[in-house]
C-alpha positions as a Markdown table, in Angstrom:
| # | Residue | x | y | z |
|---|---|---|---|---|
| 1 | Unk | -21.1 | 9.0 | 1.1 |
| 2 | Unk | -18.1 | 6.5 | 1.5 |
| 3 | Unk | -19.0 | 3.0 | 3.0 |
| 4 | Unk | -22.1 | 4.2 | 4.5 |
| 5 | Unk | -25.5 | 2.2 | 4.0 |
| 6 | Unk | -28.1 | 4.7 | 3.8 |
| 7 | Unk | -31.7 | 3.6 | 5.6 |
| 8 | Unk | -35.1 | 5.2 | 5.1 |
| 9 | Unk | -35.7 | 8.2 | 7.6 |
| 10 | Unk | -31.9 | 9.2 | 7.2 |
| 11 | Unk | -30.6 | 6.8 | 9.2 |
| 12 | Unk | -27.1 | 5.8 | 8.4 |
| 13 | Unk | -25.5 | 2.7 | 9.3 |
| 14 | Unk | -21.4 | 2.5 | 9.3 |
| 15 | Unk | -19.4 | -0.5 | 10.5 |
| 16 | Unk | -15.5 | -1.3 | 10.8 |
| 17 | Unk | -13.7 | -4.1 | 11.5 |
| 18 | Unk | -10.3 | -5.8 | 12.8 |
| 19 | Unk | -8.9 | -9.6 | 13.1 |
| 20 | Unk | -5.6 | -10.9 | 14.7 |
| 21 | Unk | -4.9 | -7.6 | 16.3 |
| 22 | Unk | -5.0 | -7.6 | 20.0 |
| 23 | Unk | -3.5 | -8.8 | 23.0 |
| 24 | Unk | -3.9 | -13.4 | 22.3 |
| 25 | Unk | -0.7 | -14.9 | 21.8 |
| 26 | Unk | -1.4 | -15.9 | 18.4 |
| 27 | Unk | -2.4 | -12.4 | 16.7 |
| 28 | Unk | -0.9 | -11.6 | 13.7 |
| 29 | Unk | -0.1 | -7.7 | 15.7 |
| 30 | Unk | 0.0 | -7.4 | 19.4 |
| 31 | Unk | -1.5 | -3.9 | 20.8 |
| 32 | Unk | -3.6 | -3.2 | 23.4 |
| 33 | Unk | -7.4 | -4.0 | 23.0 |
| 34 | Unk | -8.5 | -0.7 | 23.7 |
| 35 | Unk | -6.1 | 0.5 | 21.1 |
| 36 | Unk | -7.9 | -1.9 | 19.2 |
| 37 | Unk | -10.9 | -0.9 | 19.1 |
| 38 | Unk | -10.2 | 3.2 | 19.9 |
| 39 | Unk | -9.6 | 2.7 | 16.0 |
| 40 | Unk | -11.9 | 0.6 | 14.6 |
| 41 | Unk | -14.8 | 3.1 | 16.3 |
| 42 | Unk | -12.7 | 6.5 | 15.2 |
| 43 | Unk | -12.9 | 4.9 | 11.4 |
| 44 | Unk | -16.7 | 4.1 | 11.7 |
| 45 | Unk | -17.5 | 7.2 | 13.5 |
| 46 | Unk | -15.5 | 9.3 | 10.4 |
| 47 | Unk | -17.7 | 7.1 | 8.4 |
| 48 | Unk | -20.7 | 9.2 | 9.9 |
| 49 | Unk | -19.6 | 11.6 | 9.9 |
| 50 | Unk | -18.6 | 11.5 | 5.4 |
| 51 | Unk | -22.5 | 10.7 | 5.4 |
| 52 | Unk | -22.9 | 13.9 | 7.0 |
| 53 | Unk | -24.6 | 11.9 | 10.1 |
| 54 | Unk | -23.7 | 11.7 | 14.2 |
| 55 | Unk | -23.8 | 8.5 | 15.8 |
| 56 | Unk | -27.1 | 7.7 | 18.0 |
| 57 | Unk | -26.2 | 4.1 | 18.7 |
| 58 | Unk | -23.5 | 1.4 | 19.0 |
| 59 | Unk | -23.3 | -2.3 | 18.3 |
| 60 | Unk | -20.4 | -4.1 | 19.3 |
| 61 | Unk | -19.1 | -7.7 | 18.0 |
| 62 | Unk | -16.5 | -9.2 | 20.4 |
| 63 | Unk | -15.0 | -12.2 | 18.9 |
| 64 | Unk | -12.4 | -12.3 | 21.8 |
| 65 | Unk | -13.5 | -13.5 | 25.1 |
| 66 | Unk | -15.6 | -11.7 | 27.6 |
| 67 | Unk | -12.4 | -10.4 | 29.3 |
| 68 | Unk | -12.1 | -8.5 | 26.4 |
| 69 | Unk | -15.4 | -5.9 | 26.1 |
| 70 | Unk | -14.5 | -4.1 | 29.2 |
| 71 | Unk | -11.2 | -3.2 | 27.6 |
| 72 | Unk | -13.4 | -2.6 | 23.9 |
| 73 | Unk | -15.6 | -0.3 | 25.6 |
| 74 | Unk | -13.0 | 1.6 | 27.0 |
| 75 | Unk | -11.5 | 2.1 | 23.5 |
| 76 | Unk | -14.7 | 3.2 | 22.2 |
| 77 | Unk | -15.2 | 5.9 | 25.1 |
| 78 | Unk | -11.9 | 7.3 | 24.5 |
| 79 | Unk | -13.3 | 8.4 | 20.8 |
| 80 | Unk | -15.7 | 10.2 | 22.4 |
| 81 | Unk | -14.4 | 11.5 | 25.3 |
| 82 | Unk | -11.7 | 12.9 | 22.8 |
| 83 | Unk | -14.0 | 14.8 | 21.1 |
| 84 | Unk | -16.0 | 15.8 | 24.6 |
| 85 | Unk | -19.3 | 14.5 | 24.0 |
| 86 | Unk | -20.8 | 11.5 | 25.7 |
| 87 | Unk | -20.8 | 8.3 | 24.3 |
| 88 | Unk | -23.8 | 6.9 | 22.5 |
| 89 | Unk | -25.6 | 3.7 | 24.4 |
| 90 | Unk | -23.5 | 0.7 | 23.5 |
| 91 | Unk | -24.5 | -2.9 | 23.4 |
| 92 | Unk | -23.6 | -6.2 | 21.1 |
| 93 | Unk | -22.8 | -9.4 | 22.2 |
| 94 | Unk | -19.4 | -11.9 | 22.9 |
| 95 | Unk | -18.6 | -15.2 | 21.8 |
| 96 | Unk | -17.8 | -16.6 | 24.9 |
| 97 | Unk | -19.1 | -20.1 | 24.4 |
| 98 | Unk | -15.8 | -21.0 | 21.7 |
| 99 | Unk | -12.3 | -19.5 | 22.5 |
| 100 | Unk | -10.8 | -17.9 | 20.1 |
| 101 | Unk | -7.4 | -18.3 | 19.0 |
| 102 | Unk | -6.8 | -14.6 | 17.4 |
| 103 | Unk | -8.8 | -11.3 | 18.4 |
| 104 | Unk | -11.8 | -10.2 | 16.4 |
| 105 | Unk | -13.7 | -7.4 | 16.2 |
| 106 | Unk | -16.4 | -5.1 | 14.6 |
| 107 | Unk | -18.4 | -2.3 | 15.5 |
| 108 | Unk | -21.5 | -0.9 | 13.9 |
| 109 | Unk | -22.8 | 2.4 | 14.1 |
| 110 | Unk | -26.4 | 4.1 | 13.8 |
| 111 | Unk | -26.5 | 7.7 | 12.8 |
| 112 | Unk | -28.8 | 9.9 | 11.5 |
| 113 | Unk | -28.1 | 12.3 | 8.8 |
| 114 | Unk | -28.0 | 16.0 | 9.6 |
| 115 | Unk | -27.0 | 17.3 | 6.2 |
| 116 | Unk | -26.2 | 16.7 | 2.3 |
| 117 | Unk | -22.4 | 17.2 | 2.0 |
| 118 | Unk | -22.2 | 19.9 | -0.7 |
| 119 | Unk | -21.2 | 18.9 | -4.6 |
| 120 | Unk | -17.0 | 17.8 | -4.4 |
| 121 | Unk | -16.5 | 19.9 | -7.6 |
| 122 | Unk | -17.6 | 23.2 | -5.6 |
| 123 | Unk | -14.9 | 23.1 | -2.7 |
| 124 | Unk | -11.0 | 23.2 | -1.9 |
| 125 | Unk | -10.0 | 20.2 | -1.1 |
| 126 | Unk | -7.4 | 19.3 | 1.0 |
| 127 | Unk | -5.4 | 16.7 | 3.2 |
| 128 | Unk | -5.5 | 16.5 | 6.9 |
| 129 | Unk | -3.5 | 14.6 | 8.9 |
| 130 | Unk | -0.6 | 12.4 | 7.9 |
| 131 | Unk | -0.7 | 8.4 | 6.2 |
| 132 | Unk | 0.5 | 6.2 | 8.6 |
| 133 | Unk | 0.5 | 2.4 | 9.9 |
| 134 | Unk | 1.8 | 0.0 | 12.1 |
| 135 | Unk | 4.9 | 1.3 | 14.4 |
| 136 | Unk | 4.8 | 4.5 | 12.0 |
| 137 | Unk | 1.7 | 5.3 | 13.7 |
| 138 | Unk | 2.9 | 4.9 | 17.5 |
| 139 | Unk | 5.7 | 7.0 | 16.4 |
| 140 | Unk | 4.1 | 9.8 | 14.8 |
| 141 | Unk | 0.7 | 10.3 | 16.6 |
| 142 | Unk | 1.0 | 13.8 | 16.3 |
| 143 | Unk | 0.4 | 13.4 | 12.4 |
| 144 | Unk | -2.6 | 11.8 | 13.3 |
| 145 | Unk | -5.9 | 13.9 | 12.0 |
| 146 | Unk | -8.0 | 15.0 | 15.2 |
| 147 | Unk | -11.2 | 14.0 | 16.0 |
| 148 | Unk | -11.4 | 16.6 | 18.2 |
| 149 | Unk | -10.7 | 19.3 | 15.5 |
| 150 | Unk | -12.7 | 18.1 | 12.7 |
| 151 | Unk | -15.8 | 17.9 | 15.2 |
| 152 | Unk | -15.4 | 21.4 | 15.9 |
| 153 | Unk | -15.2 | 21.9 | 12.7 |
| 154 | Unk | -18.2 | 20.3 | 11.2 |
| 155 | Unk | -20.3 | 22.2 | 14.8 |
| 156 | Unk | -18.8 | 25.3 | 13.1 |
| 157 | Unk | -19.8 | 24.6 | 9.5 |
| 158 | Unk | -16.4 | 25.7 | 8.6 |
| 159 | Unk | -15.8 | 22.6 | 7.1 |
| 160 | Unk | -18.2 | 21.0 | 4.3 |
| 161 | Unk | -17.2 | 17.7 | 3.5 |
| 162 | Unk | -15.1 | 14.5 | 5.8 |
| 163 | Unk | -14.0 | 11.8 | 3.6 |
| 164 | Unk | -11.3 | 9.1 | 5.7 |
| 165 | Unk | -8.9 | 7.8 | 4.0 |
| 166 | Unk | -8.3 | 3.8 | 4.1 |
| 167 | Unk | -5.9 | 1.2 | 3.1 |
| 168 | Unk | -5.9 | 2.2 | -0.5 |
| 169 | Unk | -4.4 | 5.8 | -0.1 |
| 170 | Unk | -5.1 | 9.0 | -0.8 |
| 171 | Unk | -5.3 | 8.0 | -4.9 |
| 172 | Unk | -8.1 | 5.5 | -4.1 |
| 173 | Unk | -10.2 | 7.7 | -2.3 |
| 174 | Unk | -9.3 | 10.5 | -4.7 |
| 175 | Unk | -10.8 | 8.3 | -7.7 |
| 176 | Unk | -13.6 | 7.7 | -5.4 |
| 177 | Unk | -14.7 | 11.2 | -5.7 |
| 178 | Unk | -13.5 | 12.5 | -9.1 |
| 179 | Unk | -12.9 | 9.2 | -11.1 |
| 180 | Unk | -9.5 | 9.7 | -12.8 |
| 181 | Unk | -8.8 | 12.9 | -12.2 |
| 182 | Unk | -4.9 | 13.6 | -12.3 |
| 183 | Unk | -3.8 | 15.4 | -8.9 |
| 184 | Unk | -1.0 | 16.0 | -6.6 |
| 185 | Unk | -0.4 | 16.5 | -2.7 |
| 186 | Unk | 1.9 | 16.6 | 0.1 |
| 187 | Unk | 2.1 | 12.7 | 1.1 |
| 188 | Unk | 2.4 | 9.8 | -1.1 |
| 189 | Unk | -0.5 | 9.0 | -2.7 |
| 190 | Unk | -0.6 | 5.2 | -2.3 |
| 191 | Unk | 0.5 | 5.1 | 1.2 |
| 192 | Unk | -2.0 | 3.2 | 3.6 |
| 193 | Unk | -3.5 | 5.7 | 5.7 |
| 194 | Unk | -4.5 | 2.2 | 8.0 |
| 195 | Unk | -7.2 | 3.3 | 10.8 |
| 196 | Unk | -7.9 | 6.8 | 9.2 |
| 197 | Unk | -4.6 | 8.4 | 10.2 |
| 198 | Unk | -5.1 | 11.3 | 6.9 |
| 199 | Unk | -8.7 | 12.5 | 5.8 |
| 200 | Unk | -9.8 | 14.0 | 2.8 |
| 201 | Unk | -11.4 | 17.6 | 4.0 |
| 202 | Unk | -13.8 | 19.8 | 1.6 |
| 203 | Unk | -14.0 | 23.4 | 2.5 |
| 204 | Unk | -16.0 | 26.3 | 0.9 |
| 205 | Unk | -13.1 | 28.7 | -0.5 |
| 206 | Unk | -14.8 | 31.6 | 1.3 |
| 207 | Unk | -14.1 | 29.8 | 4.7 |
| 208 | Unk | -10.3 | 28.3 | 3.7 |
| 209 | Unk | -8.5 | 31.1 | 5.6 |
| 210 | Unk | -10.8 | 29.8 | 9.0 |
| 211 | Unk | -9.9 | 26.1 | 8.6 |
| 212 | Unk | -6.5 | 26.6 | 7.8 |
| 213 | Unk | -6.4 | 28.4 | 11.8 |
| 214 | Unk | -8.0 | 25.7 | 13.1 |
| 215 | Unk | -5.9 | 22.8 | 11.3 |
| 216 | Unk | -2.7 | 24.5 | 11.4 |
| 217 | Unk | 0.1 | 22.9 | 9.8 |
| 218 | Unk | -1.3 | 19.8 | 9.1 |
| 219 | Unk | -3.8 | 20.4 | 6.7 |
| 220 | Unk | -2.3 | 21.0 | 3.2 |
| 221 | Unk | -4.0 | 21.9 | 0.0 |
| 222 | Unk | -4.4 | 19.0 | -3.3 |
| 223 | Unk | -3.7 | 20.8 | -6.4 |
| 224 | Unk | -5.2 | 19.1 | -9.4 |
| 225 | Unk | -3.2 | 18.8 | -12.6 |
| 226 | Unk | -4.5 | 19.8 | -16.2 |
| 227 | Unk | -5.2 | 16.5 | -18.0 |
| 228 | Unk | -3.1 | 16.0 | -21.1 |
């Protein structure tokens, strides 16, 4: 489990956030809001998803004006229509009694678990998708790891673990997992991977062969060195 909170029952509860991104004159980066928050619900719902849960509920924290939550809910739909299943009910609330000079934003959501990923040491590990942020990442959205393909993997059970890598790299989420454990792969290791762009992906070595058609060029193995 990465940022996960872990309730009784098996309910999971995953959250992401973003500030001075959006579509106000004063934001720190100007994108589209549903740009916005198309990423902020693709890293909370990859958050499940490392917990080994599926969404059954959103809550949504609009910090931007009510003008604003149409175009958030429209981002958040577009995670799940891109993975073809229907959204999960949606509500939250809007400041709307202050404006805002910057965008905010945060979603919440509330899984349940399905299964216990399997022990890290026991699978091939390997990198999906490419690290990118900021105008790297409009340029090179086909690097980007799909949603759409890991689902189908995980409905397959050809894959066994998700892990999403965040702001700290493929290292940090490496240590994460494995502590200090000397390893190397395709991309560099402390590059940003900003809203998810590269995931971590465990597979069973008897079903490597399978995930490697379904990936295709994008997912590449980590090799681990031998410690001095």
């Amino acid at each position: 489990m990465r940022n996960a909170i872990q309730l009784p029952n098996g309910l999971i509860v995953t959250t992401d956030n973003a500030g001075a991104i959006g579509q106000k004159k004063k934001d720190t980066v100007h994108v589209p809001d549903e740009m916005v928050s198309y990423f902020s619900a693709r890293v909370t719902l990859l958050e499940q998803w490392a917990a080994g849960a599926e969404p059954h509920s959103i809550l949504m924290h609009n910090f931007s004006g009510d003008e604003a939550w149409v175009r958030y809910l429209k981002g958040v739909h577009q995670v799940f229509d891109e993975i073809e299943c229907s959204s999960p009910p949606i509500s939250g609330s809007t400041e709307s009694n202050i404006e805002t000079l910057q965008s905010g934003l945060a979603i919440t959501m509330l899984g349940k678990q399905i299964y216990q990923s399997k022990a890290p040491e026991t699978l091939k590990w390997f990198t999906y998708g490419k690290p990118l942020v900021g105008e790297n990442l409009l340029a090179e959205k086909e690097k980007v790891a799909s949603l759409k393909s890991i689902y189908k993997a995980r409905q397959g059970n050809i894959i066994a673990s998700v892990w999403p890598v965040g702001s700290k790299g493929i290292a940090g989420e490496i240590k994460r997992i494995f502590g200090s454990k000397p390893f190397t792969c395709a991309w560099e290791p402390h590059a940003s991977a900003g809203p998810s762009t590269v995931v971590l992906i465990g597979v069973e070595p008897k079903k490597i062969h399978t995930a490697q058609s379904l990936f295709g060029e994008l997912l590449l193995p980590i090799s681990w060195k031998d410690s001095p």
